[in-house]
TIBA-901997 format. One record per residue (C-alpha): residue number from 0; residue in three letters; x, y, z. Coordinates in pm, 1 decimal, always signed. Layout:
<recs>
k; r; px; py; pz
NUM; ALA; X; Y; Z
...
</recs>
This chain:
<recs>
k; r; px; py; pz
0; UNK; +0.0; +0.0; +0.0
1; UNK; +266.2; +232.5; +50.9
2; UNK; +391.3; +243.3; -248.1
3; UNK; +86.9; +279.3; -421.7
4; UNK; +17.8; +613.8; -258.9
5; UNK; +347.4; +706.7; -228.0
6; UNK; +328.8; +775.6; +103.7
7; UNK; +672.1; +693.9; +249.4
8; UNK; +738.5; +1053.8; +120.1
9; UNK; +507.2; +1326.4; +114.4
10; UNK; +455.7; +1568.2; -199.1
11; UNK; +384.5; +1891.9; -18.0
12; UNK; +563.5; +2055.2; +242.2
13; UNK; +384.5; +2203.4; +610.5
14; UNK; +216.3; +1938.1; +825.3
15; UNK; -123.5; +2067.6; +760.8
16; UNK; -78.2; +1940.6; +417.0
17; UNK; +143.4; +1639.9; +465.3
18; UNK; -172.2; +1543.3; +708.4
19; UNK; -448.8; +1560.8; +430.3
20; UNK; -247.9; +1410.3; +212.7
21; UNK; -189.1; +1117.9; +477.4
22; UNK; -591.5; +1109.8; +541.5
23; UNK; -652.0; +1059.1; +150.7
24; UNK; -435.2; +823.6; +66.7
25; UNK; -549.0; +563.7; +420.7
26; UNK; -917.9; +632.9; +301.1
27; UNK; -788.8; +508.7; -85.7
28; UNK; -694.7; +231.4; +84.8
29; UNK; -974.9; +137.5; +282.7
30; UNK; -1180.3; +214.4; -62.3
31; UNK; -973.0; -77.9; -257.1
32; UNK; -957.1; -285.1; +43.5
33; UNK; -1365.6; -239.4; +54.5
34; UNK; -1408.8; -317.6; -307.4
35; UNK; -1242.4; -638.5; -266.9
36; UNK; -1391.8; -750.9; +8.7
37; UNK; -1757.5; -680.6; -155.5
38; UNK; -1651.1; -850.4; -428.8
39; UNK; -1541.6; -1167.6; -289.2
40; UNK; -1170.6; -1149.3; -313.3
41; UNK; -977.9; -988.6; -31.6
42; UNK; -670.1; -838.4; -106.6
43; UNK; -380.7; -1049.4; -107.5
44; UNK; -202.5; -1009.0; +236.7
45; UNK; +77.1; -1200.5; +235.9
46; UNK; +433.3; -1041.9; +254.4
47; UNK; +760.6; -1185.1; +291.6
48; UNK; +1138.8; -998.7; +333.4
49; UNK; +1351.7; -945.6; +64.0
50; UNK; +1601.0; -1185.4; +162.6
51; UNK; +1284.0; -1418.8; +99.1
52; UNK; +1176.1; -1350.7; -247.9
53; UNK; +1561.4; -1377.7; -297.1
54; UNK; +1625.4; -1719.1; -180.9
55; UNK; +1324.2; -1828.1; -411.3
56; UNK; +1456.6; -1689.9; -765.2
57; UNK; +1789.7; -1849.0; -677.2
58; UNK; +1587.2; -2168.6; -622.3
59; UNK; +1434.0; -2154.4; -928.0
</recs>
């Protein structure tokens, strides 16, 4: 989710705005996560390290 909104860094500057921005992009989220729930297929929530998807492409 984070970096479909981008929001590891923030596009404006002032915490006012950094805020808003951070309240828009959660309530995206819950949106998506909302749509795939009503449509039968929640959101895919597994995650694993880096080191993780690593060791699999070398196993491959």
């Amino acid at each position: 989710a984070l970096d479909v909104t981008g929001i590891r860094r923030a596009r404006y500057r002032g915490l006012p705005k950094v805020r808003l921005q951070h309240a828009f992009s959660a309530t995206a989220i819950n949106i998506v996560r909302l749509d795939a729930h009503w449509a039968g297929q929640p959101l895919d929530r597994s995650r694993s390290s880096h080191l993780t998807r690593l060791s699999y492409k070398l196993a491959s």
